[in-house]
C-alpha positions in Angstrom: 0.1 158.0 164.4 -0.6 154.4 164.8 -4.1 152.6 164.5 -5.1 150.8 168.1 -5.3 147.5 168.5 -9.1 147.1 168.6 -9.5 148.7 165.3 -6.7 146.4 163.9 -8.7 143.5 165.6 -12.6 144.5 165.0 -15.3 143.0 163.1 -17.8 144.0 160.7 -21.2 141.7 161.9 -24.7 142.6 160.3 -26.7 145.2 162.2 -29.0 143.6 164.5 -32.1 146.0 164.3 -31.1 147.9 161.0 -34.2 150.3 161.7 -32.5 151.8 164.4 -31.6 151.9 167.8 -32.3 148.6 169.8 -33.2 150.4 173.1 -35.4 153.1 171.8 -36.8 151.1 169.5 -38.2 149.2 172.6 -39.2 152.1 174.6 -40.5 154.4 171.4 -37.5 157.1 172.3 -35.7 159.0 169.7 -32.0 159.4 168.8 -30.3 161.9 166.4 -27.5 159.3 164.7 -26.7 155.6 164.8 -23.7 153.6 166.4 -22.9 150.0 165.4 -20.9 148.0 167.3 -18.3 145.9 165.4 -18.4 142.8 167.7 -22.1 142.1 167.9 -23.5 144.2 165.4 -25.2 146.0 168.6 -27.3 149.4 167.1 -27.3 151.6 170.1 -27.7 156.1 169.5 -25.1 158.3 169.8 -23.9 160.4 172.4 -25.6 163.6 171.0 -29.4 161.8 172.0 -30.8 161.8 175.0 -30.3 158.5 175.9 -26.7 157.9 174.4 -27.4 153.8 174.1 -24.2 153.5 172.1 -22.3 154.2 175.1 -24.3 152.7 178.0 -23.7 149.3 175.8 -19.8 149.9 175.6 -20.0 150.2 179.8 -22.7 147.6 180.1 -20.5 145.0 177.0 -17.1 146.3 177.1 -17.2 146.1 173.2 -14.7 148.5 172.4 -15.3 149.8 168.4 -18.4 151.1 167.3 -18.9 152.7 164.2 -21.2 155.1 162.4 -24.6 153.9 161.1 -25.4 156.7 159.4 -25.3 156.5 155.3 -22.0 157.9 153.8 -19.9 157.9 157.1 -17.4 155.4 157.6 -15.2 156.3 160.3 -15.0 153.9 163.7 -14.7 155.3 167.2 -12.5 153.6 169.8 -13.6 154.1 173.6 -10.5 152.0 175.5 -8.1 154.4 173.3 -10.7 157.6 173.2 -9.4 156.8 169.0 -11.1 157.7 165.8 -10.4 155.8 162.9 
């Protein structure tokens, strides 16, 4: 199995708002687990919250390669290729 292109290609910038997630920050929502996004550093919550930011800025961006922002995980998330890495 071969690694997709974005995850060959992706950064790694600095977290934007390292206390969490941008949006929910703004509107005092909560999430259950971070997303960064590897090409503007974009902290948006994950698919499992209710608001699913992390996904909305994929649509809204068309940054394709987030990765976890939660302390121990490493693993990145492709949604062009629906890939895991």
């Amino acid at each position: 199995m071969s690694t997709c292109e974005h995850m060959v290609v992706a950064d790694d910038p600095a977290a934007r708002t390292p206390e969490g997630c941008e949006e929910c920050l703004k509107v005092g929502a909560r999430w259950v687990h971070l997303r960064r996004c590897l090409e503007c550093g974009h902290i948006g919550c994950c698919d499992s919250s209710p608001l699913r930011h992390a996904t909305a800025h994929f649509n809204e961006t068309g940054h394709p390669v987030i990765r976890s922002f939660e302390p121990g995980e490493e693993w990145r998330w492709c949604f062009v290729d629906q890939s895991i890495g």
